[in-house]
N, CA, C and O of each residue as an XYZ file, in Angstrom:
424
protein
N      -4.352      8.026     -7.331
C      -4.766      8.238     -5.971
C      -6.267      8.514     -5.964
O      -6.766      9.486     -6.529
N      -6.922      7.632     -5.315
C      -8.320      8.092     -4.736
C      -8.200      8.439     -3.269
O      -7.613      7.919     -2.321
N      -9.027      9.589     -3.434
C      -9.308     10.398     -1.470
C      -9.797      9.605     -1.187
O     -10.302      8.700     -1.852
N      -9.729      9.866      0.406
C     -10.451      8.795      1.284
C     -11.903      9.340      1.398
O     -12.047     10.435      1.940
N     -12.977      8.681      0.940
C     -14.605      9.289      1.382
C     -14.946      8.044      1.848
O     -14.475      6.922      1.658
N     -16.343      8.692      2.840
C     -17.032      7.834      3.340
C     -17.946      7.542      2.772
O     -18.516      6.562      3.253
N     -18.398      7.969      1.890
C     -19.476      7.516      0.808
C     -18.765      7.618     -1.125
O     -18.249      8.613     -1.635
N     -18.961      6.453     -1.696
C     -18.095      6.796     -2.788
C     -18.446      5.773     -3.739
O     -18.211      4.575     -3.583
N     -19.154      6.419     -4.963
C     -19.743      5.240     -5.925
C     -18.759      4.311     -6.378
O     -17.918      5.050     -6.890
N     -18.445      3.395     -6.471
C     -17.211      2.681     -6.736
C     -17.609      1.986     -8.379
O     -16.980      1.157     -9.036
N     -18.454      2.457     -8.581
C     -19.001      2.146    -10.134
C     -19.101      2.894    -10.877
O     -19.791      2.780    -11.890
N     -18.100      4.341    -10.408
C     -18.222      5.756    -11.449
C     -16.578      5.281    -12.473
O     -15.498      4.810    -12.118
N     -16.966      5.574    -13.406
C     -16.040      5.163    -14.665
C     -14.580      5.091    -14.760
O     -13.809      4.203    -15.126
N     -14.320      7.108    -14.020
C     -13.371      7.431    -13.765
C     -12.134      6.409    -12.693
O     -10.961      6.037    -12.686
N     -13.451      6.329    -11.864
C     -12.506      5.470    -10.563
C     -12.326      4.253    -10.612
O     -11.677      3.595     -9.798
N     -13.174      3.645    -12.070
C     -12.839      2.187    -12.011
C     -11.445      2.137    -13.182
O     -11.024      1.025    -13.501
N     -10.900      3.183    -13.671
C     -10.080      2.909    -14.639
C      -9.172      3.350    -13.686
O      -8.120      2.714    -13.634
N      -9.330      4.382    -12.833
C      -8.214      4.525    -12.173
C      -7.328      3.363    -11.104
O      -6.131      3.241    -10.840
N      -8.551      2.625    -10.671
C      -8.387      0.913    -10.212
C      -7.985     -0.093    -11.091
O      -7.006     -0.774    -10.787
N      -8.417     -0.238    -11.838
C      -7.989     -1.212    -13.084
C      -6.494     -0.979    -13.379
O      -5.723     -1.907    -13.137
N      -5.941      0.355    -13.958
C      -4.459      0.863    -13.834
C      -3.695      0.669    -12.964
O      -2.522      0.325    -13.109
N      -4.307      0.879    -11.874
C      -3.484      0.914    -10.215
C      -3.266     -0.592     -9.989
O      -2.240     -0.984     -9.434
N      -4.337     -1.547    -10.466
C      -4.075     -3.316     -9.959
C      -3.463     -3.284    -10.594
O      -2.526     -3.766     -9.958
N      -2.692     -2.884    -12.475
C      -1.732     -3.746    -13.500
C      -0.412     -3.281    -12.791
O       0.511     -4.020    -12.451
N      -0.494     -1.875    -12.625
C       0.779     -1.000    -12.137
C       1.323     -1.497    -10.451
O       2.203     -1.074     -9.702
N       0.302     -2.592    -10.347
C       0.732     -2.888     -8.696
C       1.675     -4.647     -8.828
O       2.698     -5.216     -8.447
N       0.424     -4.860     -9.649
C       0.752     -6.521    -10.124
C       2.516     -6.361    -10.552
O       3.284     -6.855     -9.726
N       2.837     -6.022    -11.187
C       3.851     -6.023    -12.081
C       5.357     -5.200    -11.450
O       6.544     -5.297    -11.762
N       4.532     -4.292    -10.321
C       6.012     -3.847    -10.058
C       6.657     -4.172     -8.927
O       6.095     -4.315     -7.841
N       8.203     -4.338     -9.189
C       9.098     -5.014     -7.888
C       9.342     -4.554     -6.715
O      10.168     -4.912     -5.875
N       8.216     -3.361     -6.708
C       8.903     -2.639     -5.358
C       7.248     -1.879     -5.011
O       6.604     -1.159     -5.773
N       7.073     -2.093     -4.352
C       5.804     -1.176     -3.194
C       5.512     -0.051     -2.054
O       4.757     -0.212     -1.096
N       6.075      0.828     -2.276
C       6.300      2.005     -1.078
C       4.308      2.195     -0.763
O       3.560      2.295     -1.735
N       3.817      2.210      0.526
C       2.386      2.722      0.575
C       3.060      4.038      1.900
O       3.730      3.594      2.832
N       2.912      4.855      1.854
C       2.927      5.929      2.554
C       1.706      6.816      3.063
O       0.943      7.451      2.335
N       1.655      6.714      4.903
C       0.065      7.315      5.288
C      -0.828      6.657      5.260
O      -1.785      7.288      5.710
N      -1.151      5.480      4.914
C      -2.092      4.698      4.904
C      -2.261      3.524      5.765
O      -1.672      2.443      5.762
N      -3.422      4.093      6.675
C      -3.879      3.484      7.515
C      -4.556      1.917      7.771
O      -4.778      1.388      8.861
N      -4.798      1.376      6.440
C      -5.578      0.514      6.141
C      -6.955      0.567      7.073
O      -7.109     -0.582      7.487
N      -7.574      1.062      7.365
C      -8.478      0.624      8.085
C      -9.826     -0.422      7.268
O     -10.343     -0.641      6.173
N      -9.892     -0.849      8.845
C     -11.362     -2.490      8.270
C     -11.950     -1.823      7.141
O     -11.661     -1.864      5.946
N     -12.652     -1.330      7.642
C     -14.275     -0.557      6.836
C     -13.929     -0.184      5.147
O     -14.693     -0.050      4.192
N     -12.096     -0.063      5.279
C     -11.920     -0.042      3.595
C     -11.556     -1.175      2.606
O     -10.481     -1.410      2.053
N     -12.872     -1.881      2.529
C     -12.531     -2.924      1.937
C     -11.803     -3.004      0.524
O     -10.749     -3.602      0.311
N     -12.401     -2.439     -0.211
C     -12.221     -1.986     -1.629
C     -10.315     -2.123     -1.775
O      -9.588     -2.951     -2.326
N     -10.095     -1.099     -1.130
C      -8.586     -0.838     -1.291
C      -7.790     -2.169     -0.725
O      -7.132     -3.050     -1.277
N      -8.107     -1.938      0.427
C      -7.469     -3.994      1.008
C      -7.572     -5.058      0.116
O      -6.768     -5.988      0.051
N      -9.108     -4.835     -0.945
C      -9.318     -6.243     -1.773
C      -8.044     -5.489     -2.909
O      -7.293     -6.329     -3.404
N      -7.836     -4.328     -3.234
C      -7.139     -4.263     -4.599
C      -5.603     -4.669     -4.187
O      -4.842     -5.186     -5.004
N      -5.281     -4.421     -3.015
C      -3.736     -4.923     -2.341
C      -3.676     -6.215     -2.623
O      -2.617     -6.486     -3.189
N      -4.440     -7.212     -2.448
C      -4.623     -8.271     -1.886
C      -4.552     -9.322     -3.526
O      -3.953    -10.380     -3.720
N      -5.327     -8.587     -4.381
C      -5.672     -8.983     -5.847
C      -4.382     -8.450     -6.891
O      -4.086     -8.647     -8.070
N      -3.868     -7.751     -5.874
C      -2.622     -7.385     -7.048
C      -1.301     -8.239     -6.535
O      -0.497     -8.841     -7.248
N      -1.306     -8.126     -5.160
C      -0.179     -8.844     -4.585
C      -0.545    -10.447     -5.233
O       0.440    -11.113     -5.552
N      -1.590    -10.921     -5.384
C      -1.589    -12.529     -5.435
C      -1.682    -12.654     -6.725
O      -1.365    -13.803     -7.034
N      -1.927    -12.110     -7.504
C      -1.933    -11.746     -9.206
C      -0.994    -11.528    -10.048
O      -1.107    -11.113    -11.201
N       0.524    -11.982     -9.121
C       1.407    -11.773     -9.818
C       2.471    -12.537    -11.021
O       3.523    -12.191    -11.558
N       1.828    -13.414    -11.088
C       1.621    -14.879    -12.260
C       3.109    -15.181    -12.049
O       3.697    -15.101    -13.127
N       3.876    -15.483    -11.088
C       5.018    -16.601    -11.186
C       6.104    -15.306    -11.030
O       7.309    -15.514    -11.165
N       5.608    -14.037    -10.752
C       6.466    -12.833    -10.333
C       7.039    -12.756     -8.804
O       6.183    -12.547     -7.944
N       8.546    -12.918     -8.320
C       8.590    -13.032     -6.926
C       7.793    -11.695     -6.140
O       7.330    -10.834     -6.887
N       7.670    -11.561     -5.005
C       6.564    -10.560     -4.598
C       7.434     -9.336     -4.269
O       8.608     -9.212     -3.919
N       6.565     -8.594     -4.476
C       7.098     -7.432     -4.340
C       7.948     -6.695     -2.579
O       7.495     -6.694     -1.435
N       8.977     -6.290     -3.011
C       9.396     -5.970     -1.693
C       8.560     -4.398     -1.445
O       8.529     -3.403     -2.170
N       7.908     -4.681     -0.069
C       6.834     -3.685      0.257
C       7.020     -2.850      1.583
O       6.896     -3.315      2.716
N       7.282     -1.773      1.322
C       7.876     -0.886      2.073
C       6.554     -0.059      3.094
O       5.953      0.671      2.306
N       6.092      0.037      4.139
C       4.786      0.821      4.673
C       5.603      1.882      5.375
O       6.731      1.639      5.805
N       5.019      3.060      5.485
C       5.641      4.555      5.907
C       4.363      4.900      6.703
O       3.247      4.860      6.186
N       4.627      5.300      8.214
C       3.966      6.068      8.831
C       4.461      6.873     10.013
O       5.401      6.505     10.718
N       4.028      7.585     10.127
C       4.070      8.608     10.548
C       3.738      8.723     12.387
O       2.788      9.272     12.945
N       5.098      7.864     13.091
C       4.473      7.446     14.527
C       4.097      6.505     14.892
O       3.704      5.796     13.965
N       3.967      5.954     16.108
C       3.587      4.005     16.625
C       2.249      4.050     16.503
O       1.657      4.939     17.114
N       1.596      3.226     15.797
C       0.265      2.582     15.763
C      -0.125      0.973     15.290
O      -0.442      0.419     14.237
N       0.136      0.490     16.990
C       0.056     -0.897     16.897
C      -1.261     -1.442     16.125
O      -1.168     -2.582     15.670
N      -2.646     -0.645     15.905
C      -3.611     -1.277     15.288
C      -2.910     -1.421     13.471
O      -2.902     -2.481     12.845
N      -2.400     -0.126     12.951
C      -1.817     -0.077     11.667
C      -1.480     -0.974     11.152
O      -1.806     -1.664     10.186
N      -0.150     -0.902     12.512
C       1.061     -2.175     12.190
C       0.501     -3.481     11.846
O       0.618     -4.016     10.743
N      -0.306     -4.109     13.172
C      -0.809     -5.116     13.330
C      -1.690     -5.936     11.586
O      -1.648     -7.054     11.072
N      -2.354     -4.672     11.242
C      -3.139     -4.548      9.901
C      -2.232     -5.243      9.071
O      -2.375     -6.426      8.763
N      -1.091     -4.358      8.624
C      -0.269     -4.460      7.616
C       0.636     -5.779      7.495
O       0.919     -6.235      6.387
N       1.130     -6.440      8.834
C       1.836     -7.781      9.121
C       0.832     -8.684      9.026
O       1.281     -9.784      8.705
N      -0.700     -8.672      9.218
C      -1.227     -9.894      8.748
C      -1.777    -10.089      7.461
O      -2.178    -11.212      7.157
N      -1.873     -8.882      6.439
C      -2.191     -9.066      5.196
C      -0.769     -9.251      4.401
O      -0.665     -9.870      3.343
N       0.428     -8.535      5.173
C       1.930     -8.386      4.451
C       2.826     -8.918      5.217
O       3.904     -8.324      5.203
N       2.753     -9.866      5.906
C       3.841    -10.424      6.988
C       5.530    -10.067      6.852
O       6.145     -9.704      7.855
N       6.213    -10.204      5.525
C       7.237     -9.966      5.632
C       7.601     -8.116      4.532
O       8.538     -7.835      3.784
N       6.511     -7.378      4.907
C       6.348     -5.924      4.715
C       7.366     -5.182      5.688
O       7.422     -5.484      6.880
N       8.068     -4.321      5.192
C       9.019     -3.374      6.217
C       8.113     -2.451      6.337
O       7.334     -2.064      5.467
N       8.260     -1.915      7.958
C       7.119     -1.579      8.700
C       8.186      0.042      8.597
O       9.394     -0.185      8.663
N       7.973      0.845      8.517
C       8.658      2.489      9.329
C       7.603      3.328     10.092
O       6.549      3.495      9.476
N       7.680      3.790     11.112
C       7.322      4.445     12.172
C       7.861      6.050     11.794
O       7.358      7.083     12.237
N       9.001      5.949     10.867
C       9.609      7.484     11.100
C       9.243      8.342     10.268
O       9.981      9.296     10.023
N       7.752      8.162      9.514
C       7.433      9.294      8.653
C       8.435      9.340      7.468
O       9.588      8.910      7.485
N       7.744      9.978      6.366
C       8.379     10.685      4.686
C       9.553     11.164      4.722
O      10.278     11.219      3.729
N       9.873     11.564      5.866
C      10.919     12.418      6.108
C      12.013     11.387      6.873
O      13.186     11.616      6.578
N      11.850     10.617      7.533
C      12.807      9.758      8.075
C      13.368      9.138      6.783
O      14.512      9.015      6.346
N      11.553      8.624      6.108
C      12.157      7.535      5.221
C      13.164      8.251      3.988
O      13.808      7.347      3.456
N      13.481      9.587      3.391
C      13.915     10.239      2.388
C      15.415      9.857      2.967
O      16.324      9.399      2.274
N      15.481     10.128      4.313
C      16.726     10.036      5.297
C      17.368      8.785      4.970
O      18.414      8.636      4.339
N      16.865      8.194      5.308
C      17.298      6.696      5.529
C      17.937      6.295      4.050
O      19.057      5.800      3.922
N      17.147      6.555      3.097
C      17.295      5.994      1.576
C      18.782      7.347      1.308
O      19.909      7.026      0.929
N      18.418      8.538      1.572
C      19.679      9.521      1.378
C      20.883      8.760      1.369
O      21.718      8.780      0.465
N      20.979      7.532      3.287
C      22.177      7.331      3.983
C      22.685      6.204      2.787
O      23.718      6.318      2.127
N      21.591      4.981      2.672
C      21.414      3.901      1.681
C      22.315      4.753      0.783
O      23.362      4.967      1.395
N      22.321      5.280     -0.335
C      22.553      5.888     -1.374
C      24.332      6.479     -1.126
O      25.178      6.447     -2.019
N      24.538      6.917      0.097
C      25.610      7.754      0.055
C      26.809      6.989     -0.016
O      27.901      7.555     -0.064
């Protein structure tokens, strides 16, 4: 996890290994939960690493990608269906979603 800053060297060591890890660990796995995350424009960085891991997946079917938030936000939504079109969208927050997977499970 990197915090969200508005200013943020993206060429400090730490954070590029922590990126480098995060694209193999994204590339490769069958399942995608993003929880709280807004995507917004201005964060390119993170959109390009979604974008480079999702298409990087060398002959891997794509990952089923789960988005969690917390309440209606048609700009979010809107975000997430044109970079993830067939992405399951939740509105009901961490807590719906624990729910939901509980019912799944029972």
């Amino acid at each position: 996890m990197v915090a969200p800053s508005i200013v943020r060297d993206i060429r400090d060591p730490n954070i590029l290994q922590v990126w480098r890890s995060s694209l193999e660990a994204m590339r490769v796995a069958e399942e995608w939960v993003i929880i709280g995350y807004s995507m917004p424009p201005e964060d390119i960085a993170i959109r390009s690493l979604f974008l480079r891991a999702f298409n990087a997946r060398l002959g891997r079917t794509n990952p089923k990608l789960t988005v969690i938030q917390r309440g209606k936000n048609s700009k979010t939504h809107a975000g997430y269906k044109l970079l993830f079109p067939k992405c399951t969208y939740r509105e009901n927050g961490i807590e719906g979603f624990i729910s939901d997977v509980g019912n799944e499970n029972a």
